[in-house]
One Martini backbone bead per residue (centre of mass of N, CA, C, O) as a GRO file, in nm:
protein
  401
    1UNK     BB    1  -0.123   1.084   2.534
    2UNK     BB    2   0.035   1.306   2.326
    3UNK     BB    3   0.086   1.337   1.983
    4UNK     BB    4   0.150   1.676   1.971
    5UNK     BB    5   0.096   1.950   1.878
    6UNK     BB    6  -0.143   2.203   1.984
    7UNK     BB    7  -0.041   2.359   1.764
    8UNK     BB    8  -0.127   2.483   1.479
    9UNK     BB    9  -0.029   2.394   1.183
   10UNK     BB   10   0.157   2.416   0.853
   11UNK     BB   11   0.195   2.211   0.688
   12UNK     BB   12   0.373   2.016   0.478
   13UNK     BB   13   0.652   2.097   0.347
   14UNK     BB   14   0.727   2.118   0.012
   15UNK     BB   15   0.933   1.889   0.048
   16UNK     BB   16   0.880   1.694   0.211
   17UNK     BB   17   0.639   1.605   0.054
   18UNK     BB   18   0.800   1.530  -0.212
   19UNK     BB   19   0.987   1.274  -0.017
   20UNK     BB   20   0.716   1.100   0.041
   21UNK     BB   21   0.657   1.034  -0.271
   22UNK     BB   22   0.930   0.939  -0.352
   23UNK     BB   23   0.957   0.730  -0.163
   24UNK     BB   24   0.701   0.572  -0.219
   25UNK     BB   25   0.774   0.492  -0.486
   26UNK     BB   26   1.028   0.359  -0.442
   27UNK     BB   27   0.909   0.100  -0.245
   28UNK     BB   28   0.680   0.018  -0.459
   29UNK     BB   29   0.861  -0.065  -0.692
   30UNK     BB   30   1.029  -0.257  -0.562
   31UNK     BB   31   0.804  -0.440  -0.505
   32UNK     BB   32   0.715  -0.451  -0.800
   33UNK     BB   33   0.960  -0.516  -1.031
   34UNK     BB   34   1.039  -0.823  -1.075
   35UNK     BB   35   0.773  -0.841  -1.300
   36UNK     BB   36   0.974  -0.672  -1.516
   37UNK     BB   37   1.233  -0.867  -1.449
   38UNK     BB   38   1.234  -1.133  -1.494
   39UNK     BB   39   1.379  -1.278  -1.743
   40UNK     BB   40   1.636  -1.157  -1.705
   41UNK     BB   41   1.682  -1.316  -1.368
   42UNK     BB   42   1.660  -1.613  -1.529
   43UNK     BB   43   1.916  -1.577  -1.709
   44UNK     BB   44   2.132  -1.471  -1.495
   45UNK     BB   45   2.117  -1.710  -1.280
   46UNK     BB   46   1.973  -1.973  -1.391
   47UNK     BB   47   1.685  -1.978  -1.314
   48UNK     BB   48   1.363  -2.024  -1.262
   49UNK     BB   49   1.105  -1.834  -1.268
   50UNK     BB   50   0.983  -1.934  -0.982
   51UNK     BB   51   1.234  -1.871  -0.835
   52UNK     BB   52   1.197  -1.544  -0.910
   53UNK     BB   53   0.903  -1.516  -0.777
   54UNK     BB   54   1.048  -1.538  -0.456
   55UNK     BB   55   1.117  -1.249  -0.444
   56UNK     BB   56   0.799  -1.119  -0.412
   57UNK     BB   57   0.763  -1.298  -0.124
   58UNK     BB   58   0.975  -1.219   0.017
   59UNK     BB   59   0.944  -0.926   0.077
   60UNK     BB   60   0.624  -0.929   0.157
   61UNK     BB   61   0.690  -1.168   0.396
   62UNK     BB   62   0.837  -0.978   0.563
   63UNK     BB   63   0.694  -0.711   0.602
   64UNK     BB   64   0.457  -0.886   0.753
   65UNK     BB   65   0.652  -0.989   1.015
   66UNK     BB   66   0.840  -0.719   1.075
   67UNK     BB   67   0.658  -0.468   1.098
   68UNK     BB   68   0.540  -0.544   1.374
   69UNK     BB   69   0.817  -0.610   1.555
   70UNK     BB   70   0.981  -0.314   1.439
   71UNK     BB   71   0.757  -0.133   1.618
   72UNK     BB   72   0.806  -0.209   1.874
   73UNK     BB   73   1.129  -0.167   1.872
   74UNK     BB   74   1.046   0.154   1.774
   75UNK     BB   75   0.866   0.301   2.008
   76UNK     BB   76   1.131   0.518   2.076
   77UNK     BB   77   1.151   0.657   1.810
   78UNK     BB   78   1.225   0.872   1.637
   79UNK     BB   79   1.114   0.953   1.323
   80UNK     BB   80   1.351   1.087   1.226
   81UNK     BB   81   1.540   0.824   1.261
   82UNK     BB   82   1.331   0.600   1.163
   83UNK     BB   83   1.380   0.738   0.837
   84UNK     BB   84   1.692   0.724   0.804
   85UNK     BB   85   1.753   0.469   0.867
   86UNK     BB   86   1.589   0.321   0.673
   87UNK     BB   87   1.663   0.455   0.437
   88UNK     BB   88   1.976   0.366   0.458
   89UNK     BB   89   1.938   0.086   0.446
   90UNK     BB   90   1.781   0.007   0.186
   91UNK     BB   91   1.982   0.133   0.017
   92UNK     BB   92   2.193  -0.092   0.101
   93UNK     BB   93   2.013  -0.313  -0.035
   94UNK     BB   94   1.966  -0.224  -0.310
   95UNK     BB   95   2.258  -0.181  -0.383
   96UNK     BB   96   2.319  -0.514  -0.376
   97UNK     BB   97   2.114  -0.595  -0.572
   98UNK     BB   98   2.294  -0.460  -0.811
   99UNK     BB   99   2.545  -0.661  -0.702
  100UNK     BB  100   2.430  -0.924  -0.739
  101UNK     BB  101   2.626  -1.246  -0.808
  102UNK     BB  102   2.361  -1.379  -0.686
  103UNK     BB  103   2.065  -1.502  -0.603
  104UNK     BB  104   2.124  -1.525  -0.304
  105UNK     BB  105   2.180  -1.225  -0.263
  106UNK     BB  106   1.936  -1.109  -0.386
  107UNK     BB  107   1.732  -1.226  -0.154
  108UNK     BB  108   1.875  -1.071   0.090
  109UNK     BB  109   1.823  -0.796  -0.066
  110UNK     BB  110   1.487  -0.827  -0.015
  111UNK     BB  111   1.475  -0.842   0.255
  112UNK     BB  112   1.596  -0.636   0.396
  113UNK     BB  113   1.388  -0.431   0.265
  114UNK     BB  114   1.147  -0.580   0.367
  115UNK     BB  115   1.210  -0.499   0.645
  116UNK     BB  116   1.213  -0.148   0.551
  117UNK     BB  117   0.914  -0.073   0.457
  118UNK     BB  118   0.688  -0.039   0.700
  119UNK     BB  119   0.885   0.182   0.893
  120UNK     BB  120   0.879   0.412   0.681
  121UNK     BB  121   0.593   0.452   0.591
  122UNK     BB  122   0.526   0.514   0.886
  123UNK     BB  123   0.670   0.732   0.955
  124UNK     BB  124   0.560   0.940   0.713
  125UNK     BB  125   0.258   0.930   0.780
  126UNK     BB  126   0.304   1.042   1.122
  127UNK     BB  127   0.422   1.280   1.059
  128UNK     BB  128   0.242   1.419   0.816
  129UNK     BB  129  -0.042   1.411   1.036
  130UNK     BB  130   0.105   1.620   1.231
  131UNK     BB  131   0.120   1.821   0.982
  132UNK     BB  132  -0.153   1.876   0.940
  133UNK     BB  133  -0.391   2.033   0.890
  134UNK     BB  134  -0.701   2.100   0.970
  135UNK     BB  135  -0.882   1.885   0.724
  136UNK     BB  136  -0.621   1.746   0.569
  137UNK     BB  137  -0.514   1.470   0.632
  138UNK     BB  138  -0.612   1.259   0.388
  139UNK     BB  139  -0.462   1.409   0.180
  140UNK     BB  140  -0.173   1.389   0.316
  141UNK     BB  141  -0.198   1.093   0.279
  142UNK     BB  142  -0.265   1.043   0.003
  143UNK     BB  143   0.014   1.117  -0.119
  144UNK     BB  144   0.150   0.873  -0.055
  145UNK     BB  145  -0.010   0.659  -0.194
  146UNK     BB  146   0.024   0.818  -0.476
  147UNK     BB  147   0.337   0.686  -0.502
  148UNK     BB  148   0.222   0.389  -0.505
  149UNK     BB  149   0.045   0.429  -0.743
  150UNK     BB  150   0.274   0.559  -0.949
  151UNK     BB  151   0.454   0.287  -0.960
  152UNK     BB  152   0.256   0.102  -1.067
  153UNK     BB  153   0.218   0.281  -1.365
  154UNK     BB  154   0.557   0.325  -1.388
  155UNK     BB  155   0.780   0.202  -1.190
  156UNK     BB  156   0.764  -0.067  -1.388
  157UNK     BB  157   0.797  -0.006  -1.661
  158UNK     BB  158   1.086   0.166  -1.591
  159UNK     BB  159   1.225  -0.102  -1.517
  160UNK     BB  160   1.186  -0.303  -1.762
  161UNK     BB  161   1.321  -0.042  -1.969
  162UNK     BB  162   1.597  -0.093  -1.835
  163UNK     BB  163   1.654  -0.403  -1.859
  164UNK     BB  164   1.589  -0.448  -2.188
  165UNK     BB  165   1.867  -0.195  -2.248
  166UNK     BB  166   2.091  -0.235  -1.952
  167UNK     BB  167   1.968  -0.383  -1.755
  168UNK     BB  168   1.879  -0.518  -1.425
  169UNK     BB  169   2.057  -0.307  -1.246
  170UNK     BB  170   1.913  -0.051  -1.305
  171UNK     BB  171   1.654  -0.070  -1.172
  172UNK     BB  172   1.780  -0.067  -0.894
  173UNK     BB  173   1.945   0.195  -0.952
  174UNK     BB  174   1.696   0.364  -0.923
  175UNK     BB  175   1.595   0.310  -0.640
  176UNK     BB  176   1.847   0.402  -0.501
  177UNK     BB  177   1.868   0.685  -0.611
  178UNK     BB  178   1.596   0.764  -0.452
  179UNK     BB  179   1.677   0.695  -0.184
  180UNK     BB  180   1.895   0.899  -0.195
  181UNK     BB  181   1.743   1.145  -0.218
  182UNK     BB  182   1.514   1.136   0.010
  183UNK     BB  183   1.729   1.131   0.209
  184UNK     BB  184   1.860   1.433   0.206
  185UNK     BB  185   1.616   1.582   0.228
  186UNK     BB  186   1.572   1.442   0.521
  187UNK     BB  187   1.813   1.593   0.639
  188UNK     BB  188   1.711   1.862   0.596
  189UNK     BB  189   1.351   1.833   0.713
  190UNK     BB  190   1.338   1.676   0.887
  191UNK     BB  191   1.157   1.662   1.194
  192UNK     BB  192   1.283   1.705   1.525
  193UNK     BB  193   1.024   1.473   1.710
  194UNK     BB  194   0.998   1.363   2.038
  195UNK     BB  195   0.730   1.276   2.079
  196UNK     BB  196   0.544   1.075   2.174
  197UNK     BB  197   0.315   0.808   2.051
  198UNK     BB  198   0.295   0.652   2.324
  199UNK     BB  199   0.306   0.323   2.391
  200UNK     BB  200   0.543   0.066   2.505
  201UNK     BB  201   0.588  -0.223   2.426
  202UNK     BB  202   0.368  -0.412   2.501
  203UNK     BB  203   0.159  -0.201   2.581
  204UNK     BB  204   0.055  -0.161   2.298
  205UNK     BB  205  -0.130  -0.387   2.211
  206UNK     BB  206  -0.386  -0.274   2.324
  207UNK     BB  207  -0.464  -0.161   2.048
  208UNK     BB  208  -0.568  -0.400   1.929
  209UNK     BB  209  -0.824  -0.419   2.083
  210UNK     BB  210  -0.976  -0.207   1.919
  211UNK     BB  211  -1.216  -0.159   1.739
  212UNK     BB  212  -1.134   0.052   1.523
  213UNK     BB  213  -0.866  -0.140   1.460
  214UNK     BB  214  -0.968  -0.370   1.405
  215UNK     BB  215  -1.195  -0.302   1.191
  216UNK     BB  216  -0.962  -0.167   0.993
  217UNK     BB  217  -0.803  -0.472   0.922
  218UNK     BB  218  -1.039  -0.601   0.798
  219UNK     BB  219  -1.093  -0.386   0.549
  220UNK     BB  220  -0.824  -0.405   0.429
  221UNK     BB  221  -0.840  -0.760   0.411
  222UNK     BB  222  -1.079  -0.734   0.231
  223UNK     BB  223  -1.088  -0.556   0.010
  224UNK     BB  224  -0.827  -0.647  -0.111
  225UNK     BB  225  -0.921  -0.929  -0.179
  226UNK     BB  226  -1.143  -0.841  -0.336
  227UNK     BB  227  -0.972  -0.627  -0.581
  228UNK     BB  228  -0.754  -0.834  -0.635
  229UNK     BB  229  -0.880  -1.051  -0.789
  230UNK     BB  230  -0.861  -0.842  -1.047
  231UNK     BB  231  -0.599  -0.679  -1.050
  232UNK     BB  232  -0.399  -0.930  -1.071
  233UNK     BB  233  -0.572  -1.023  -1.350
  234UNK     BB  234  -0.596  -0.813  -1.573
  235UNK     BB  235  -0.426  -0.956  -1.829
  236UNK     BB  236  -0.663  -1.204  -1.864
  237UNK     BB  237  -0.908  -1.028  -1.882
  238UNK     BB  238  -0.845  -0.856  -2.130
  239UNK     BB  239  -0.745  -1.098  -2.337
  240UNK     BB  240  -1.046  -1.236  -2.304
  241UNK     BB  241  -1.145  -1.012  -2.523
  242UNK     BB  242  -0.903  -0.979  -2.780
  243UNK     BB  243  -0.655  -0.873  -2.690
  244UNK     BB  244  -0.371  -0.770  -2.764
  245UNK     BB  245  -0.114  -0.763  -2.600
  246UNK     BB  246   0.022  -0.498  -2.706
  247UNK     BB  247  -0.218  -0.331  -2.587
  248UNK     BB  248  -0.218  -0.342  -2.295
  249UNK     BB  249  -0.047  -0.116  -2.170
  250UNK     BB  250  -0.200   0.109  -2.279
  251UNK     BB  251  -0.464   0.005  -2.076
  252UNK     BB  252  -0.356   0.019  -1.804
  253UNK     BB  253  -0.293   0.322  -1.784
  254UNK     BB  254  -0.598   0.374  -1.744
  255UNK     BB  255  -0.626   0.253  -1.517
  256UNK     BB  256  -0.380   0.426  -1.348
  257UNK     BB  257  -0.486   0.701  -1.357
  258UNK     BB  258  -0.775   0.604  -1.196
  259UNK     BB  259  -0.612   0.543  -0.933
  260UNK     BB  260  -0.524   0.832  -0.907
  261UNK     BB  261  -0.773   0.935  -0.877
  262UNK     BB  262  -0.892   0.781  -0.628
  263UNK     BB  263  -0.684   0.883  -0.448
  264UNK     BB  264  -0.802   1.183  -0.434
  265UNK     BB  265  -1.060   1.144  -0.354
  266UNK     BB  266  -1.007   0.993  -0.082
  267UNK     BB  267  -0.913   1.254   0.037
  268UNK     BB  268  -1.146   1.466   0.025
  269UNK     BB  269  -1.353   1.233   0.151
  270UNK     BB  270  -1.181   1.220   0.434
  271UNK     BB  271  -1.224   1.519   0.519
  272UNK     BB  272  -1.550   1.550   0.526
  273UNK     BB  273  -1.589   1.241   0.605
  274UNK     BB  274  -1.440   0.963   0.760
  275UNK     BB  275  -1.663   0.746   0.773
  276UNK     BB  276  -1.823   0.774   0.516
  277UNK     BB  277  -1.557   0.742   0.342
  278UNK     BB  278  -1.553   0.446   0.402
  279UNK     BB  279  -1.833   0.347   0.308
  280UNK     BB  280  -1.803   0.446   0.002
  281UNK     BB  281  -1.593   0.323  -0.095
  282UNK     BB  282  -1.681   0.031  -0.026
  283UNK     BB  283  -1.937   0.071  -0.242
  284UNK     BB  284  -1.829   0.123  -0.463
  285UNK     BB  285  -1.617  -0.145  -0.482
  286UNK     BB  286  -1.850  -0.342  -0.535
  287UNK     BB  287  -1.990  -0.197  -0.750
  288UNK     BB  288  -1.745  -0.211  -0.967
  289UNK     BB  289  -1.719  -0.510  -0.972
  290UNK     BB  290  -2.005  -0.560  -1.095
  291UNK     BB  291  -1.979  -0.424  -1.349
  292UNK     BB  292  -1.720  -0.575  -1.447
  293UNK     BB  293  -1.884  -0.809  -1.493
  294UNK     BB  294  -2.086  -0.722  -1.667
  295UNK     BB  295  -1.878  -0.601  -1.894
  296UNK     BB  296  -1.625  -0.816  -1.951
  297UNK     BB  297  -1.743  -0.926  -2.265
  298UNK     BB  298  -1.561  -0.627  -2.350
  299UNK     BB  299  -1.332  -0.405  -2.412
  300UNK     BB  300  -1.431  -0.198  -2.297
  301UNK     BB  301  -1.596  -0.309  -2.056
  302UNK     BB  302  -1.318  -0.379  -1.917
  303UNK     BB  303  -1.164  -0.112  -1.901
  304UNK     BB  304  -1.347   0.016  -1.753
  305UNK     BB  305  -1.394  -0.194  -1.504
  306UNK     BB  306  -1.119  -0.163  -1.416
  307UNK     BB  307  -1.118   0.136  -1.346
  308UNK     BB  308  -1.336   0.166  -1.157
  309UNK     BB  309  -1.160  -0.019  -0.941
  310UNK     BB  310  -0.965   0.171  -0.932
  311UNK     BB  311  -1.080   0.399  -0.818
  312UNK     BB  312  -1.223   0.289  -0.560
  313UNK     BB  313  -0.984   0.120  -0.430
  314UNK     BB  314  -0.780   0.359  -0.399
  315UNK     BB  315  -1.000   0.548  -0.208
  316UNK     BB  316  -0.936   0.400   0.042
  317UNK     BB  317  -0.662   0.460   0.151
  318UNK     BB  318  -0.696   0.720   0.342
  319UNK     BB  319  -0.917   0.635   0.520
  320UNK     BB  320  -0.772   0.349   0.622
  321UNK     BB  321  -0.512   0.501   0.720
  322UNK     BB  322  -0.684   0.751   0.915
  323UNK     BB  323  -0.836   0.557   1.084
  324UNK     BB  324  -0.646   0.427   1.191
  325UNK     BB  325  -0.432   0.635   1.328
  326UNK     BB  326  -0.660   0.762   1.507
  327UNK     BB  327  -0.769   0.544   1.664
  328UNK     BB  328  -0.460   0.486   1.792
  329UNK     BB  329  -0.408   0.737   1.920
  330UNK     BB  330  -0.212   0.745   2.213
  331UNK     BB  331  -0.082   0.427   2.205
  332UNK     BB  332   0.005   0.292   1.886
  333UNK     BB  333   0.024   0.380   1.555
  334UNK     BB  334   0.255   0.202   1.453
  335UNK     BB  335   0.167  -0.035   1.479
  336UNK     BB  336  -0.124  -0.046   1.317
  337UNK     BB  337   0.017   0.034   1.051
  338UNK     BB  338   0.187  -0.225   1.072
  339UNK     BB  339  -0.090  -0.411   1.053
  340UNK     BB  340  -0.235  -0.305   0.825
  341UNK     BB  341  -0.026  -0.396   0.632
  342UNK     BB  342  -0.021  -0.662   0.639
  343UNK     BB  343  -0.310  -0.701   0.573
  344UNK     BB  344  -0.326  -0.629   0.309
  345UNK     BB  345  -0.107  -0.870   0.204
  346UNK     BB  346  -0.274  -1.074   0.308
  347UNK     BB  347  -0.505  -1.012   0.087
  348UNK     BB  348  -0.325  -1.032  -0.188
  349UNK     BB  349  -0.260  -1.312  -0.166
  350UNK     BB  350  -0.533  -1.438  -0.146
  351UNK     BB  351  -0.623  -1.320  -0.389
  352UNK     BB  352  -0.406  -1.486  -0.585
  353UNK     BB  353  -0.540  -1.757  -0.498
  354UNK     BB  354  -0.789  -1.732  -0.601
  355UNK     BB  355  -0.761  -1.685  -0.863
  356UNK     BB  356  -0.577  -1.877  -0.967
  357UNK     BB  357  -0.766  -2.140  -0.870
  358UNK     BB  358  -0.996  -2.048  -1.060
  359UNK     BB  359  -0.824  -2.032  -1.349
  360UNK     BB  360  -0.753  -2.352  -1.299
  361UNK     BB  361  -1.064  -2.460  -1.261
  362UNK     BB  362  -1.176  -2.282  -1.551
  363UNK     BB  363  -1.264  -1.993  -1.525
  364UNK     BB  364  -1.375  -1.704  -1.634
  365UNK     BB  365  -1.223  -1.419  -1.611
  366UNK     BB  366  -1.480  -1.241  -1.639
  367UNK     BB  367  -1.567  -1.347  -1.325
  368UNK     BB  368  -1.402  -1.251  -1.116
  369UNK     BB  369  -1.530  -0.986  -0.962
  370UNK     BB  370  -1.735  -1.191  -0.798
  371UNK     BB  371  -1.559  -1.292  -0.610
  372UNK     BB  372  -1.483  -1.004  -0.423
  373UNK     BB  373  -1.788  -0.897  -0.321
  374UNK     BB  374  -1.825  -1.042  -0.037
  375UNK     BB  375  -1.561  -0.912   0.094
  376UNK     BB  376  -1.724  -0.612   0.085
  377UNK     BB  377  -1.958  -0.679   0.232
  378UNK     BB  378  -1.763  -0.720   0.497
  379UNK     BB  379  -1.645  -0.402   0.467
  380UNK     BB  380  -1.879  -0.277   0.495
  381UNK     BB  381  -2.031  -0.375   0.749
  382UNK     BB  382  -1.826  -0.277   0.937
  383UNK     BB  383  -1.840   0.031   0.859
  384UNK     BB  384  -2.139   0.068   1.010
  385UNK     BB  385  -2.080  -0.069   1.270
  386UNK     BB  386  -1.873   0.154   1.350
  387UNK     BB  387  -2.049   0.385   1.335
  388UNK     BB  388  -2.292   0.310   1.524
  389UNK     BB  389  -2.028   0.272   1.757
  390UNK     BB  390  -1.951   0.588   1.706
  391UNK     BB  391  -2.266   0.712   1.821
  392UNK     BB  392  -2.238   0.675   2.086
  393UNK     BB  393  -2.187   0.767   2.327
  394UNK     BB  394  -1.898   0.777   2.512
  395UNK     BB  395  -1.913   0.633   2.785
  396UNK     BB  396  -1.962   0.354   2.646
  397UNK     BB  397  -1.722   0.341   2.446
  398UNK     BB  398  -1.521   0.326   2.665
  399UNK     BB  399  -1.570   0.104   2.789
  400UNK     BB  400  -1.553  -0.113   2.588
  401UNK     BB  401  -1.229   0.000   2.562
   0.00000   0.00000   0.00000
């Protein structure tokens, strides 16, 4: 079943382009601002910090349980529909949280935005895809990643630095006015392809079934594990070298930065042989959490090995969700989008779990980048086989499939 036009394309039109990657910027930050305003919102509503932490689990955990349930509701809707509608949904959860006059109402409006995270992006990725030049896709598909990652870097800061002024409600004010600007530009250029995307219903599932879509998956919960072990606890790693807390910010920007560039690179990597930049990102990442690991005793070395990780974890993102979405191709592609982002969350919660455990049961910080190792080595390994398994014949491929 085609999911496209034969027509050559010519490329995603630079405002589309602009929208994609300020929506995902919005979306970043939402999704990760609570951290930078909680005691603001623990002050405001006079809870505990604990329980204002689970702003931040409830958005994650509704992502990752209807990611995949409203994929399947929604694959016979067209893409530009499905974003446009996602994200006026969206606004209108964070516009919630803006005026929310109690706790209860803010964690609403958490799930709310939570459960149309990951439609949005899907929306957005396969458009995007679409309209890709031939082999510049990893690049198009950067772009999207490069909004979550300068979210990361600038987008908690300048929430943070609005609560900390004018209040938290102008935070999320921000990102109000961001996905409202999104939608504007979205109902101008975002193009009305009804082109089927695959199967639907049911049928769709058995996308799972397939060997390089469950092994992108596997790659994308192992990755996150093992990476954000230690960029979960960036700031335990660098203060335990001596770090006055004051400079932190100011070295985390490096580490920003640093994604910024990994995720280029691998948009670049993943154009000229999307299976080979699977393996090296992967590889790459396994080497520079050892390094960190290695240098992680001394303030240089810890920013450096920081950084490493940030380059080449950030690689990741390009190869691993066009790999996804083209494995899935003429199947269920928004499924697979949507399952694999919730292996990300649930990657990243467990590296959370485990640093954390790590770190009360006395470890020293600087060791953490070796818990992570094991999980890279288990997806360089997956990365191989499916090379390996992707180099068959195609008669015997298709047999397996």
């Amino acid at each position: 079943m085609p999911t496209a036009s034969t027509t050559p394309s010519a490329g995603v039109p630079r405002l589309l382009s602009f929208a994609f990657v300020l929506g995902a910027f919005a979306l970043g930050t939402s999704e990760n601002v609570i951290a930078g305003i909680l005691p603001r919102l623990s002050e405001a509503f006079d809870v505990p910090v604990s329980d204002v932490g689970l702003l931040v689990t409830a958005y994650a955990g509704t992502a990752v349980i209807t990611g995949p349930a409203l994929a399947l509701l929604t694959a016979r809707m067209p893409l530009r529909k499905l974003a446009l509608l996602g994200m006026l949904l969206y606004a209108a959860g964070t516009v919630l949280a803006v005026v929310a006059p109690t706790y209860g109402v803010l964690m609403a409006a958490r799930i709310i935005t939570g459960a149309l995270h990951t439609p949005v992006l899907v929306a957005f990725m396969l458009t995007a895809l679409r309209l890709a030049r031939d082999g510049e896709e990893g690049r198009t598909v950067g772009r999207i990643t490069l909004g979550l990652g300068v979210a990361t870097v600038i987008g908690v800061p300048v929430g943070n630095a609005l609560s900390e002024t004018l209040g938290w409600h102008w935070a999320f004010a921000l990102i109000a006015a961001l996905i409202c600007i999104t939608l504007v530009i979205g109902f101008a250029v975002f193009p009305d392809d009804r082109t089927l995307r695959g199967e639907t219903g049911w049928r769709s599932l058995r996308v799972l079934g397939r060997t390089a879509v469950l092994g992108g998956v596997a790659m994308t919960a192992m990755a996150g594990l093992g990476a954000m072990t230690l960029l979960t606890f960036a700031v335990p790693f660098l203060t335990n070298t001596g770090v006055d807390e004051r400079a932190v910010a100011p070295l985390l920007l490096i580490y920003g930065a640093a994604c910024l560039v990994g995720n280029i690179l691998g948009g670049r990597l993943t154009d000229r042989n999307l299976r080979r930049a699977l393996t090296i990102t992967l590889v790459g990442t396994g080497i520079a959490l050892l390094s960190a690991g290695l240098l992680g005793g001394s303030t240089i070395g810890a920013v450096a090995g920081l950084s490493l990780v940030g380059i080449t974890y950030f690689s990741t993102f390009p190869p691993l969700n066009t790999w996804i979405a083209t494995s899935a191709d003429g199947i269920a592609p928004d499924l697979a989008l949507a399952v694999n982002s919730s292996a990300f969350n649930i990657g990243i919660a467990a590296a959370g779990w485990l640093g954390g455990t790590a770190i009360t049961a006395g470890l020293d910080p600087t060791r953490l980048p070796y818990l992570g190792i094991g999980a890279l080595a288990v997806a360089v390994i997956i990365s191989i086989l499916l090379r390996a398994y992707h180099s068959r014949p195609a008669s015997i491929t298709a047999t397996v499939n």
